[in-house]
C-alpha angles and dihedrals in degrees: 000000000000094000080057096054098044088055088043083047085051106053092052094064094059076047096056103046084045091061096042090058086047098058087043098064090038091059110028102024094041100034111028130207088248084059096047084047097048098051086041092052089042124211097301096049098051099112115136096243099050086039083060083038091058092046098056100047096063093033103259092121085094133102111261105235100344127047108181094173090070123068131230126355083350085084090073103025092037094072140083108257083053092050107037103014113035097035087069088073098066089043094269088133085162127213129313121259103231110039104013095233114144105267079205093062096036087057089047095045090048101039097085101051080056100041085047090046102039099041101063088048097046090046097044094042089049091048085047106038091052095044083051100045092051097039096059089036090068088044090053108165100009127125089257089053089058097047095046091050090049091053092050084055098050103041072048096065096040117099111244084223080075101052079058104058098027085052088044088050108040102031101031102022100038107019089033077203090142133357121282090233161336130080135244133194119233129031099338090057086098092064086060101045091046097088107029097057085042089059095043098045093056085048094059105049104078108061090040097051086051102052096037092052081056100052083042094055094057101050092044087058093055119106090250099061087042085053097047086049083053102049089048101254107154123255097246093051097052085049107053100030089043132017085031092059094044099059093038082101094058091041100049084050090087091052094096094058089044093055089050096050085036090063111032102039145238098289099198095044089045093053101045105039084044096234109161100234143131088277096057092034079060089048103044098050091045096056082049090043097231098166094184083069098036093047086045088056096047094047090041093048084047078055107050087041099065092031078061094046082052084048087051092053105048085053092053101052084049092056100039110021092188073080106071086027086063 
């Protein structure tokens, strides 16, 4: 198990660095510093010299990979991608384009509002979403299979920028049960996260009831759930210690995606309910076009992704040890 882990541990490090030189050339080869400078400046300001200004003043005026001005090992750390690009591996995210403030301290300041808003959800919808799906797959075919189908459909096809505002008007306008928004630290966080999780958690059921009846189906049709009816083992025992543990693959594999929307927020709840975390920190720096905190979020949402995909497969090779045999 722990040889399996290190190799796992070992292909990440050649990833990563794949994906830092990736979002380097998608934000500094495709789209250069003298571009950056130019839409911060605007039309009015695009004069050579202020465009060299601006660059200098948020460290763009160096070369990107080779400097041949600098001497010794500065031909290589004396350059953009070092500078802007590399040091993000080790947790140097720099300093935002627009205001100067540190991209690092913001993340850390803003992690835990999306942590407190996006656990609960991810939690609850997962809970939900696999009671549901194996409820209604050993109902295949019944009149409570087809409703709730239909209603996966239907909460589905709704946008989640409803369930906002229908959960805003009717909860915190009507009702006046919690705010409409905003978010505070300490005992009356919990006023703040009600209705948001609420509204996250009811967006998330449909498609995940759906795809996990699916996976559930297909394991309650197999010999061995047929063997453990006929020697008398109760359903729920054959539901949950077997047919449970045999679709847990396909189901981790969505981990992935949940770690990343576990970490970086929910940006549209975020936004509207006005809660300070990493999605409206997204949001915010992409309307002002701050493209140091939009290039740090891509790169850390690259990170959590394949951190998840480690995560999935450790917990593969724990679920099914012909895995890591293999």
């Amino acid at each position: 198990m722990l040889a399996y882990i290190i190799r796992r541990l070992l292909y990440v490090v050649p990833t990563l660095l794949g994906v830092n030189i990736l979002v380097f050339v998608l934000f500094f080869m495709v789209n250069t510093p003298d571009d950056m400078a130019r839409q911060a400046l605007g039309e009015k300001n695009m004069d050579p010299l202020q465009v060299e200004r601006w660059k200098e003043a948020h460290g763009y005026e160096v070369p990107l990979f080779w400097n041949g001005e600098a001497k010794g090992v500065q031909c290589l750390t004396k350059t953009i991608f070092f500078r802007k690009s590399l040091a993000m591996l080790w947790g140097n995210f720099g300093h935002s384009d627009m205001t100067q403030e540190s991209i690092g301290g913001e993340i850390r300041r803003r992690a835990l509002p999306s942590l407190c808003v996006s656990t609960p959800i991810f939690l609850a919808t997962l809970l939900i979403n696999i009671i549901l799906a194996m409820i209604v797959a050993t109902k295949r075919g019944s009149v409570s299979d087809m409703v709730t189908q239909f209603l996966c459909v239907a909460l589905m096809s709704i946008s989640g920028l409803i369930y906002i505002i229908a959960g805003q008007y009717f909860f915190a306008k009507l009702l006046r049960w919690t705010p409409v928004s905003g978010f505070l630290q300490g005992m009356d966080m919990w006023k703040f996260l009600v209705l948001p999780i609420l509204v996250g958690t009811v967006s998330g059921i449909g498609g995940g009831v759906r795809l996990y009846r699916t996976l559930f189906l297909e394991e309650i049709n197999r010999d061995y759930v047929r063997t453990a009816r006929a020697k008398g083992l109760p359903e729920s025992q054959i539901l949950f210690l077997h047919v449970l543990k045999n679709a847990m693959i396909p189901i981790l594999t969505n981990v992935p995606l949940q770690l990343l929307t576990l970490m970086m927020g929910n940006m549209l709840l975020e936004n509207f309910f006005s809660i300070p975390g990493l999605g409206g920190y997204t949001i915010t720096a992409l309307g002002a076009q701050d493209f140091a905190i939009v290039r740090a979020m891509v790169f850390l949402g690259s990170v959590l992704y394949i951190i998840g995909l480690l995560l999935a497969d450790i917990c593969y090779s724990i679920v099914d040890p012909r895995i890591r045999l293999g």
